[in-house]
N, C-alpha and C positions, 0 to 999 in steps of 0.2 A: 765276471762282475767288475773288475777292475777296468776294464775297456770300458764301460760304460762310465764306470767315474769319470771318466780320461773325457771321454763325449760330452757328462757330464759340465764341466769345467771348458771346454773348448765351445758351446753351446752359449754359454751366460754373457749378458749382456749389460753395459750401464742402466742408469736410473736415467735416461736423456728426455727430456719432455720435447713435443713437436707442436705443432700450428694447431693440433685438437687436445690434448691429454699434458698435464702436468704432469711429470712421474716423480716420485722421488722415495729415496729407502729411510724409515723408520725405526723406532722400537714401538709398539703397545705392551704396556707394562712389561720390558724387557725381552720378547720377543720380537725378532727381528719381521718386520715387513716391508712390502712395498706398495707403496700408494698411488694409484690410477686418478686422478681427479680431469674431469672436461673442462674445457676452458670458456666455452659458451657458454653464459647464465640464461639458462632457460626459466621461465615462470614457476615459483613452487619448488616442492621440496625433489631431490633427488631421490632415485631406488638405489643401493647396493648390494655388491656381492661383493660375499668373504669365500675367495677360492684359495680349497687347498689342492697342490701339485702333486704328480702321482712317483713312482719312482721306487714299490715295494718297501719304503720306508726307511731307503738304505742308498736312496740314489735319486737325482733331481732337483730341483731349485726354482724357485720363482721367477730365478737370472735368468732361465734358459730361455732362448727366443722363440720359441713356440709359444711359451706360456705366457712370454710382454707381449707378441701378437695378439693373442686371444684376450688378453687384457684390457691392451689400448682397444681393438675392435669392440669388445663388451661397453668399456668406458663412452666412447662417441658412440654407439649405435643404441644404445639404453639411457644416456643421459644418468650417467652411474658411475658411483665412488668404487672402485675395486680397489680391497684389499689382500694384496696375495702372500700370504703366510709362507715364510721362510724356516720351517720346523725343525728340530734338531734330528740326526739322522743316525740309526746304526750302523754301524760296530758300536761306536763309542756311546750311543745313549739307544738304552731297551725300553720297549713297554714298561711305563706308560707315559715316558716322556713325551715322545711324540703328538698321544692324544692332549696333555694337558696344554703343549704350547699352542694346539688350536683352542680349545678350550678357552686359554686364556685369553687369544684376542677377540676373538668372539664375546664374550662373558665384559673385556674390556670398550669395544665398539657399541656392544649393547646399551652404556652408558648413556644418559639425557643428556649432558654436557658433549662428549663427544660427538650423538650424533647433533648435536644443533652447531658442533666446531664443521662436520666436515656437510653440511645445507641437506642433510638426511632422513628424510620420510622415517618415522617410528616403525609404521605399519608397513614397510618396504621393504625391505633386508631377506638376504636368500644366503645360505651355505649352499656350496657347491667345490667340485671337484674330481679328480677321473684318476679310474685304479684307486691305491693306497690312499688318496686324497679324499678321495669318494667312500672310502671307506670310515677316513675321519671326521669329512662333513656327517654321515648315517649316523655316526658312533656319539658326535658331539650336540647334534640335532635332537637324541635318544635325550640323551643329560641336563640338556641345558633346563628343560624344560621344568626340572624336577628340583630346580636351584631358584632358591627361594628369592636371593639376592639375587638376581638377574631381574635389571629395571626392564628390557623388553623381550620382544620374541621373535622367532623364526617364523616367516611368512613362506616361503617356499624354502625346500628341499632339492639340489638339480646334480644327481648321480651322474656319473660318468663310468661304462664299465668297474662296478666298484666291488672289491672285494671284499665279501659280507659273512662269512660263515670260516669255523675250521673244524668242524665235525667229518666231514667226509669229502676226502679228497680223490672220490672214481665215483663225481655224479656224470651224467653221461656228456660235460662238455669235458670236461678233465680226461675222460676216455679217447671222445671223437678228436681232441686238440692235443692231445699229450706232447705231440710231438713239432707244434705247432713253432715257427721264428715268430719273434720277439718276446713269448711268453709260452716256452714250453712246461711243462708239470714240473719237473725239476726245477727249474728257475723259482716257479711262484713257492715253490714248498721250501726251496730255501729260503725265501724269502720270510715266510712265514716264522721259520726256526730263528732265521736274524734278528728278528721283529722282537722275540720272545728270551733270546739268550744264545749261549754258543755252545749248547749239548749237542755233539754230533749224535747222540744215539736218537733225540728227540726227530733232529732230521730222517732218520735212516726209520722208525717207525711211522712218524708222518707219510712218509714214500710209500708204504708198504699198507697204508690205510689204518694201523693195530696201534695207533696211539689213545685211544681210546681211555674214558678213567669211570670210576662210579658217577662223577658229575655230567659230566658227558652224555652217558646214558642217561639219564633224565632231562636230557637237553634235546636227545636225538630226533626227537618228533618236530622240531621246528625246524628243521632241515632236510627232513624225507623227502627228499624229492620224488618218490612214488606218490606223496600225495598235494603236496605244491607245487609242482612243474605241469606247466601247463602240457597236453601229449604232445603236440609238434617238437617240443623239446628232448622229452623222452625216447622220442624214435624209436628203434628195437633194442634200449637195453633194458638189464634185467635188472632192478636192486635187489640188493642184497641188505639184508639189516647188518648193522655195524654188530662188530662181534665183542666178544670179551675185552675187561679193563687189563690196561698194561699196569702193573705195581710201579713200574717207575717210567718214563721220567717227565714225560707231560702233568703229571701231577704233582712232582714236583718243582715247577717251571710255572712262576706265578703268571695270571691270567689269559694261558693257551684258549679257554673258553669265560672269561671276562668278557660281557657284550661293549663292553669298551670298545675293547680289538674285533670282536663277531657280534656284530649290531642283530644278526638272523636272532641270532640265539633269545629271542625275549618274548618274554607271550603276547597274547594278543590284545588286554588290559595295556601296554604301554604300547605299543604299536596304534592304539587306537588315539592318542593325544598328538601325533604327530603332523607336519604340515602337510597342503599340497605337495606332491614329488613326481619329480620327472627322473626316469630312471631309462639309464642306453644301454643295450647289450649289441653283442655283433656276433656273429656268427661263427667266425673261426677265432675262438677264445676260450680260454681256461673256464674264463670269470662268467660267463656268460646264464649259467645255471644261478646263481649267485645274487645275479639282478633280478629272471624271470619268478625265482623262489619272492625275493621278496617283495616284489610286486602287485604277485598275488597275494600272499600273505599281509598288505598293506590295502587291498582292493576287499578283501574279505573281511579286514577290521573298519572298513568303512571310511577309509581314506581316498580322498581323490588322487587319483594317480594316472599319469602318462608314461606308460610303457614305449619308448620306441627302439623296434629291433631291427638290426640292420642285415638282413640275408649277406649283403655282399660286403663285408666288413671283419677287421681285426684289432686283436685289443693294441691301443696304442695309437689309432688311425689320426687322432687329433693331434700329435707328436709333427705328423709328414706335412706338414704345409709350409715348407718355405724349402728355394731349389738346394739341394737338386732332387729332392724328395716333395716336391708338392705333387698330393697325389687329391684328386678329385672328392675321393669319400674323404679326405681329410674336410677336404673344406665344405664339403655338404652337410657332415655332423656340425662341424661349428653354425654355421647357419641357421641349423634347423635349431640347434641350441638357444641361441639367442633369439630368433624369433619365439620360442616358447616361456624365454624370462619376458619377453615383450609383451605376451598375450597374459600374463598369469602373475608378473610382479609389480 
């Protein structure tokens, strides 16, 4: 994980605006952002997107040049304000830091004044973001709605391979991908324990599937993937029902199953308030069960949803697009991305 700080940081890039896109770094009520604005005044109100970056919550940055790519590209090809949340990251801050500093600028951009500061349609605005980010746009998407003081709303939802559950870690992509580069089992399950606090034993149960708690278990049916995984998904494995509560230490490790952090985990009563959502999964990926669960579980509460799954595809794909790693499916998900905020926001 340290190598990847390292990349981290060697990655990031100024706020530099060009002949299409103004960029510059911010605060929204003290969270750090950066702002994407176009420089052609087009007729009428602008759309936006509030993108969070992915990173397991412990690693990544708005800085990093993939993510100003995919920004400026969003910004000129949508005629759209992006703002990309610069979130506070573990070690040093746990759940539920992370969620609140999206929260906050969300909940702050929401604002009538702001958006008539930055030429922003009401009825336009999308959370979105991929992995950990996609997890926080699901998680903050779930919430906002239910906050009274929030002067607008969320019009689309746009996931990005996102990590949505922590009930069961041997659904059958966890199994097929364990062993998977850029995101093998172990990676994302540390990930998950970093997220939550620095109990190694919490990690070492996580591993082993048995971190289970009495909350849990009345949680576990919104994540059975025997009965929301679509079969192609399934393939030949077997579920097994999660087994007995561990007396410590995920139960003592505040919200391992907070849908805060596992957006899966909520019944179908709030799942039913939620926007249009476009949800990516790919193929060789952890996360991949994760998406397909909640997709159907969002299409069954009678939400409009666009599932697209990428056979030839790994989690992270939109990362590889500048040399010497530009790789083709990178830049075909971004595409296909943007053309669907194009048709839907």
């Amino acid at each position: 994980m340290e190598m990847m700080m390292v990349l981290t940081t060697a990655e990031s890039v100024g706020p530099s605006s060009d002949e299409n896109v103004n960029v510059l770094d911010t605060t929204f009520n003290q969270v750090p952002v950066r702002v994407y604005e176009p420089k052609i005044l087009l007729p009428g109100l602008r759309r936006a997107v509030i993108y969070i970056h992915g990173g397991g919550w412990c690693l990544g940055s708005a800085k990093m040049k993939p993510y100003d790519i995919l920004s400026r590209k969003s910004a000129t090809e949508l005629n759209a304000v992006i703002i990309s949340v610069e979130y506070r990251l573990a070690p040093e801050h746990r759940f539920p830091d992370q969620f609140n500093d999206v929260y906050t600028v969300v909940k702050y951009f929401l604002q009538q004044d702001v958006l008539v500061q930055y030429s922003v349609d009401p009825a336009r605005v999308a959370v979105s973001g991929d992995s950990a980010g996609g997890n926080l746009a699901a998680a903050v998407a779930q919430q906002i709605r239910e906050d009274r003081d929030v002067q607008g709303e969320i019009k689309v939802q746009a996931l990005i391979y996102p990590a949505l559950q922590t009930i069961d870690f041997n659904t059958p992509s966890y199994q097929q991908n364990g062993n998977m580069p850029i995101l093998p089992k172990t990676l994302m399950v540390r990930f998950w324990s970093e997220y939550f606090g620095c109990d190694k034993s919490l990690l070492k149960m996580m591993m082993a599937n048995s971190h289970g708690t009495h909350e849990s278990k009345g949680l576990s049916n919104f994540a059975n993937w025997s009965a929301h995984l679509p079969e192609e998904f399934r393939k030949d494995y077997k579920y097994v029902p999660l087994g007995g509560e561990s007396p410590e230490p995920s139960g003592n490790v505040p919200g391992v199953f907070d849908p805060r952090a596992a957006p899966l985990l909520v019944g179908d009563e709030k799942l039913q308030a939620l926007p249009h959502t476009y949800i990516v999964t790919c193929e060789y990926d952890v996360l991949r069960d994760d998406g397909a669960m909640y997709a159907r579980r969002l299409k069954a509460a009678g939400v409009r949803v666009t599932h697209e799954h990428y056979e030839d595809s790994f989690h992270g794909a939109i990362m590889f697009i500048t040399w010497p790693t530009d790789f083709a499916i990178g830049q075909k998900m971004i595409s296909h991305y943007i053309e669907w905020l194009q048709r839907n926001l």
